[in-house]
C-alpha positions as CSV (number, residue, x, y, z in Angstrom):
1,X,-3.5,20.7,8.3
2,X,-0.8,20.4,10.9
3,X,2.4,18.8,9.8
4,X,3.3,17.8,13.4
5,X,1.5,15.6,15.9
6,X,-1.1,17.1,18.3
7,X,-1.0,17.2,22.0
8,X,-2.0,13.4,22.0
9,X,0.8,12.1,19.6
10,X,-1.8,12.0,16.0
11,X,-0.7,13.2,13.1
12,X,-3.8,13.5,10.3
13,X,-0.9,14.1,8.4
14,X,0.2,11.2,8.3
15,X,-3.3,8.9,7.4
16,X,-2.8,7.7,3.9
17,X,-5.6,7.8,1.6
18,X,-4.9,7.7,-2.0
19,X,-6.5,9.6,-4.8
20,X,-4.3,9.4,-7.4
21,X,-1.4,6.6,-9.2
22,X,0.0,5.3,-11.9
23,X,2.3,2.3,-13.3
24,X,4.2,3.2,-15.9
25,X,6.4,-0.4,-17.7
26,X,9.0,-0.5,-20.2
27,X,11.8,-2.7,-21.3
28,X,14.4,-3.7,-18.6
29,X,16.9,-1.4,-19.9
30,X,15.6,1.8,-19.1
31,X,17.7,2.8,-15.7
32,X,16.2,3.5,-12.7
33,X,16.1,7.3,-11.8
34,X,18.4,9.1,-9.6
35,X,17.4,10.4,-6.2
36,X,16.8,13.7,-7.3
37,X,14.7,12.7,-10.6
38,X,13.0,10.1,-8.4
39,X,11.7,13.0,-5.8
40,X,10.6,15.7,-8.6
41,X,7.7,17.1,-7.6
42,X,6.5,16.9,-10.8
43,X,7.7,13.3,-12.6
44,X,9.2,13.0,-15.7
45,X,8.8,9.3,-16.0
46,X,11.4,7.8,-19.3
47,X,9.7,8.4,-22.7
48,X,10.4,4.4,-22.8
49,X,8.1,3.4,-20.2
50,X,4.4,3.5,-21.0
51,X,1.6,3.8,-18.5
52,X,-0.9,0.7,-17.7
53,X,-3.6,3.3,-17.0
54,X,-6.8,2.9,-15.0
55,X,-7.0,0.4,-12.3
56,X,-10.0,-0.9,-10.7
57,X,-11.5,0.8,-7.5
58,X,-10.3,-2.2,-5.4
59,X,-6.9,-3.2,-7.8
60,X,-4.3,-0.8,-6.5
61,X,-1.1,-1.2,-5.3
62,X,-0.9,-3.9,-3.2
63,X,3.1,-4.8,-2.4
64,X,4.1,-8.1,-0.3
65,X,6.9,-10.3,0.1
66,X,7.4,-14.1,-0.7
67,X,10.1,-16.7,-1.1
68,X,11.6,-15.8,2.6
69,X,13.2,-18.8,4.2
70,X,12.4,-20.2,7.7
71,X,14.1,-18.5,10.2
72,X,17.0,-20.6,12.2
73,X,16.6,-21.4,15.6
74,X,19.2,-22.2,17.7
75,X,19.3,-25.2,20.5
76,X,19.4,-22.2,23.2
77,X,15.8,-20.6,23.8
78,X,15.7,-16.9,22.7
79,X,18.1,-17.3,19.6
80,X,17.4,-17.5,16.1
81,X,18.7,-16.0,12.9
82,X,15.6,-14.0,9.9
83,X,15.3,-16.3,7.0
84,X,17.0,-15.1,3.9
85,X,16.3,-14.8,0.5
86,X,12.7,-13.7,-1.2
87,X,11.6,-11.0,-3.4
88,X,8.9,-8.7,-3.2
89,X,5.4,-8.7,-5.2
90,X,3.1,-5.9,-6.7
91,X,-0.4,-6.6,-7.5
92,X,-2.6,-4.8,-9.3
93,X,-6.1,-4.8,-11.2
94,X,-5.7,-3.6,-15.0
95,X,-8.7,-2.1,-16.0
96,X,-8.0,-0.9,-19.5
97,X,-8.0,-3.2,-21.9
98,X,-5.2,-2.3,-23.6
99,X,-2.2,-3.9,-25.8
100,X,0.3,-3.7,-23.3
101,X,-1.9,-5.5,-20.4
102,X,-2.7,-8.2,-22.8
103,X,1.8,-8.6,-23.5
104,X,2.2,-9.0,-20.2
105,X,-0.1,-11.9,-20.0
106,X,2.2,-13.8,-21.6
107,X,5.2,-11.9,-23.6
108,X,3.4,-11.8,-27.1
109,X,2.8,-8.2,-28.5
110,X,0.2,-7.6,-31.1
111,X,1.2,-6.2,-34.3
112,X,-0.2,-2.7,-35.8
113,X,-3.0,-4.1,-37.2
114,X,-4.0,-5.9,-33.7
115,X,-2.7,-9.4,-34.5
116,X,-0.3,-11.9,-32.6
117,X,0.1,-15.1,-32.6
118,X,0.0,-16.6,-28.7
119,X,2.9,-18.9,-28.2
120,X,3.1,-19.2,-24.4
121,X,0.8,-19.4,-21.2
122,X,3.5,-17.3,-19.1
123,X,5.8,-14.4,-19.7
124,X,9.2,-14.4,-19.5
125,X,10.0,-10.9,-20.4
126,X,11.5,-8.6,-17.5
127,X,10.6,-5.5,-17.5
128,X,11.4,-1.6,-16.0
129,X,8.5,-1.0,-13.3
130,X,7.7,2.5,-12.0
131,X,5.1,3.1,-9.7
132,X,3.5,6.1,-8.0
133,X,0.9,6.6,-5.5
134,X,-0.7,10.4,-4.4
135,X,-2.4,10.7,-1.1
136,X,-5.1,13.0,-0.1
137,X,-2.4,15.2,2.1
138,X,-0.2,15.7,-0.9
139,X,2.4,12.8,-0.1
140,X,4.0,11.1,-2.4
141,X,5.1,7.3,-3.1
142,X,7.0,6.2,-5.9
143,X,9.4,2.9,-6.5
144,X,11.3,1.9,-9.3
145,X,13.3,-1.3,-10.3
146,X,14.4,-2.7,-14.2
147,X,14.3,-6.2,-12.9
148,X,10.9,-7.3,-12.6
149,X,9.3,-9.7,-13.9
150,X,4.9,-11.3,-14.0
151,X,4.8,-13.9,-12.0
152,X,1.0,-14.3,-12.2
153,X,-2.1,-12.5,-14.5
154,X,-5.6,-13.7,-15.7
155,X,-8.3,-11.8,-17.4
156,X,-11.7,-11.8,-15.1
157,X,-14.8,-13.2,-16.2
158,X,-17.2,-11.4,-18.7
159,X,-20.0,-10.0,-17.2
160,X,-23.2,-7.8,-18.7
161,X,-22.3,-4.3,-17.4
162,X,-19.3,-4.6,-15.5
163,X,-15.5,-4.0,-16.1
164,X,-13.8,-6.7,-17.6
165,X,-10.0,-6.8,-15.8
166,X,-7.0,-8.1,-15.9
167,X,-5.2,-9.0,-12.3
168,X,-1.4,-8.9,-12.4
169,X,1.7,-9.9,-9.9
170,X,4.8,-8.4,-10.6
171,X,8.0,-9.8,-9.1
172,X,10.6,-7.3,-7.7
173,X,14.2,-9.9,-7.6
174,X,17.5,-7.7,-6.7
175,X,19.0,-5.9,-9.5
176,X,22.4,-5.5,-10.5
177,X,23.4,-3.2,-7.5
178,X,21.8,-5.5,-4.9
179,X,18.8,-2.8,-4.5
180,X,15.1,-4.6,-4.9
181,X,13.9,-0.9,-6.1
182,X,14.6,2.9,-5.4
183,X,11.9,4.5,-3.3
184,X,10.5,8.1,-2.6
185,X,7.9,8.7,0.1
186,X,7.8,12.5,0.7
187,X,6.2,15.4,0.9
188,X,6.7,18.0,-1.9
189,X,7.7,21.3,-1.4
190,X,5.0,22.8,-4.0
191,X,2.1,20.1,-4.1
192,X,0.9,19.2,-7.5
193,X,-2.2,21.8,-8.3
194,X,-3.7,18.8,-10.5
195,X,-2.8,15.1,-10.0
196,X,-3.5,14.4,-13.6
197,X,-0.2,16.8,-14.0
198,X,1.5,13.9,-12.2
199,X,0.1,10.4,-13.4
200,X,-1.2,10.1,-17.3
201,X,-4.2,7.8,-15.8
């Protein structure tokens, strides 16, 4: 496919539609990869971070913002100052039912034998998030921060023959260097042959 626009300005190229991601979580202090690391062709995610594996058909990605102040206006028409402050937000839809989804619920990790006891509704743990998203033309996205935190999760209902997930919000605040997250979105110079060889879903 072309890699620059046609006669009529389109770029194909350029239509995201994913096939492929992961979300891979760990403790807070695993640092964030470099630029280089970061824009591998192939990631080597940190052996400390573990992945949350499948997601739903309809429970990927989905970034926002929230918190933003109201912008200032100003007496004089035409004038006004952004609002300031905020983080951003990552949903997702779990669908493995696995130990680590269930921690995040609310900070308690089971035990080898598959016992905790539950001793709060929310977590307060903060966490190393890295995420990655493959599209159809080969493009890659992937952010990383180590000062997230979940704001929100809940287990969906039980129902005969379908998936039972887990929904989760994840909340991006600044870390130490001011940055919200590091973020790749390019196009690699070998494409991945297999995107299994780049997301352990």
């Amino acid at each position: 496919m072309a890699s620059t626009p046609d006669s009529k300005g389109n770029n194909i190229t350029q239509v995201d539609l994913p096939i492929d991601g992961q979300i891979w979580i760990g403790p807070n202090t695993v640092e964030v990869l470099n630029k280089a690391s970061l824009m591998a062709a192939a990631l080597d995610p940190p052996e400390n971070l573990s992945p949350l594996g499948l997601l739903t058909t309809d429970g990927g990605p989905e970034w926002g913002t929230d918190g933003v102040g109201d912008a200032i206006d100003f007496f004089q028409d035409g004038y006004s100052l952004p609002g300031t402050g905020g983080y951003y937000t990552l949903a997702v839809t779990a669908a493995q039912n696995q130990p680590l989804v269930d921690e995040l619920l609310n900070g308690n990790a089971f035990d080898a034998d598959g016992y905790r006891d539950v001793t709060a509704i929310s977590n307060p743990g903060v966490y190393t998030v890295l995420s990655q998203i493959i599209y159809q033309s080969g493009r890659i996205e992937r952010r990383m921060s180590n000062n997230v935190t979940v704001s929100e999760g809940a287990k969906s209902k039980e129902e005969r023959a379908a998936v039972t997930s887990t929904s989760l919000t994840f909340k991006y605040m600044p870390m130490l260097d001011g940055r919200y997250f590091a973020e790749a979105k390019f196009m690699p110079t070998v494409a991945p042959a297999d995107p299994d060889a780049q997301s352990a879903a």
